[in-house]
C-alpha positions as CSV (number, residue, x, y, z in Angstrom):
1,X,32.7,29.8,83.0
2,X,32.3,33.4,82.4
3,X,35.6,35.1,80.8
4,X,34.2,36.9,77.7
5,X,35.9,35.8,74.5
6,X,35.7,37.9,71.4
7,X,35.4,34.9,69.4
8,X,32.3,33.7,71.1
9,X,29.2,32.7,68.6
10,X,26.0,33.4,70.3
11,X,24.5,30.6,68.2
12,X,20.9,29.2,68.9
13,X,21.2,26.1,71.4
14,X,21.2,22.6,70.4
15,X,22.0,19.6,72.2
16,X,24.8,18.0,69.5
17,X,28.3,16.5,69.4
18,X,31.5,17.8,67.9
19,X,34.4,16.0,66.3
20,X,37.1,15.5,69.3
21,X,39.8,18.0,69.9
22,X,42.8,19.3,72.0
23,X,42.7,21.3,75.0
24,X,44.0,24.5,74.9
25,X,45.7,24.1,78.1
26,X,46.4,21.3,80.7
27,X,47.5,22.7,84.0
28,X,47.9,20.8,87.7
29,X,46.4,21.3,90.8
30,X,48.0,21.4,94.2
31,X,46.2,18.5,95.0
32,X,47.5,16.4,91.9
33,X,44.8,16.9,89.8
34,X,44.4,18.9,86.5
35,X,42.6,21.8,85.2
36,X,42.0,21.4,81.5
37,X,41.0,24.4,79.4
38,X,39.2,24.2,75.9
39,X,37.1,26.4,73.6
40,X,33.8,24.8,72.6
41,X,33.8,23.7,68.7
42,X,30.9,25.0,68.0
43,X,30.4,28.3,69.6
44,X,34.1,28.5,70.7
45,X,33.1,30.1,74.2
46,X,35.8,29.0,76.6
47,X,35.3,26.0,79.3
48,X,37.1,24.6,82.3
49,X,37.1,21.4,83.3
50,X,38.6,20.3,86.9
51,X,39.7,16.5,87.3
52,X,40.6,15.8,90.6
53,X,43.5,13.0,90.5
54,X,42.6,9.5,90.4
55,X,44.6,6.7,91.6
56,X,43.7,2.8,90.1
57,X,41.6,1.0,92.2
58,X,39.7,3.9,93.4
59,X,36.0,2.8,94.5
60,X,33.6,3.6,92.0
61,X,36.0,5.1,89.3
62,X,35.2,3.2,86.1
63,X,38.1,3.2,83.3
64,X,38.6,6.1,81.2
65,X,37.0,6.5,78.2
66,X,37.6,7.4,74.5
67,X,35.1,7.8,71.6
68,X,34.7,5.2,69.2
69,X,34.7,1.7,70.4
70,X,37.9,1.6,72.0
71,X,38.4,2.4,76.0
72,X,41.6,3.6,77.6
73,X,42.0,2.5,81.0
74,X,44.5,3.8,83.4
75,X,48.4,4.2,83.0
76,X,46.9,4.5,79.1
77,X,49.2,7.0,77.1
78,X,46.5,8.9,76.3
79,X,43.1,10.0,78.3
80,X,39.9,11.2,77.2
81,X,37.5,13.7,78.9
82,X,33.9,14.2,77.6
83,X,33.2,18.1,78.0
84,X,30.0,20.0,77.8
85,X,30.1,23.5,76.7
86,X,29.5,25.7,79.8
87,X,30.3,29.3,78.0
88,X,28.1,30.8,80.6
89,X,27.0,32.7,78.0
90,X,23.4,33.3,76.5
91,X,22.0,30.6,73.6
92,X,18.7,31.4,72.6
93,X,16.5,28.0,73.0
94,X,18.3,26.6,75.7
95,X,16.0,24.6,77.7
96,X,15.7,25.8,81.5
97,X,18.2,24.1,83.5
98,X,19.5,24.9,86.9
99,X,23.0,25.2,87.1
100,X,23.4,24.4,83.3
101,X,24.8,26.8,80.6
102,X,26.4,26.6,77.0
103,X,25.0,26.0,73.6
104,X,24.5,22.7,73.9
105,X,27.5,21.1,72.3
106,X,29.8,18.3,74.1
107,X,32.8,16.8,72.4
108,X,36.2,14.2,73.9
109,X,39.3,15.7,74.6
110,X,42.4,13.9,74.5
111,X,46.5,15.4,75.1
């Protein structure tokens, strides 16, 4: 993502986890999925993050997941997403990657 946040932190990259968080914003798509919006913990650049909807007994669509030990399948009360920060902004180090941006950080999500 590119929108240019005046809180961004144009820290160093390095490929790390953050504590989980909140989304800033959950919205749906015409097509019954969601667009969830979040800052990165680390370098609090913002990311997107589009889930197309997902009915049980897809093919090839494992259970949701949650950090810790515990998984959240569907009709759970709460879902998880794993996001990568993808800032689109520059982090010195970051290893060359096409198609890849963000400072390295990736952290769960949950409503």
């Amino acid at each position: 993502m590119t929108d240019r946040d005046p809180r961004h932190d144009p820290c160093a990259w390095a490929d790390g986890t953050a504590e989980p968080g909140r989304p800033d914003a959950v919205l749906p798509r015409p097509d019954g999925g969601l667009v969830v919006r979040a800052h990165c913990p680390r370098c609090h650049g913002p990311t997107v993050k589009r889930i197309p909807r997902i009915l049980p007994g897809d093919k090839g669509v494992d259970e949701a997941e949650q950090p810790g030990d515990t998984a959240k399948g569907a009709g759970s009360e709460q879902a998880w997403v794993l996001f990568f920060c993808e800032c689109g902004r520059p982090h010195l180090g970051r290893p060359p990657a096409e198609g890849r941006y963000g400072c390295g950080t990736s952290w769960w999500v949950s409503r």
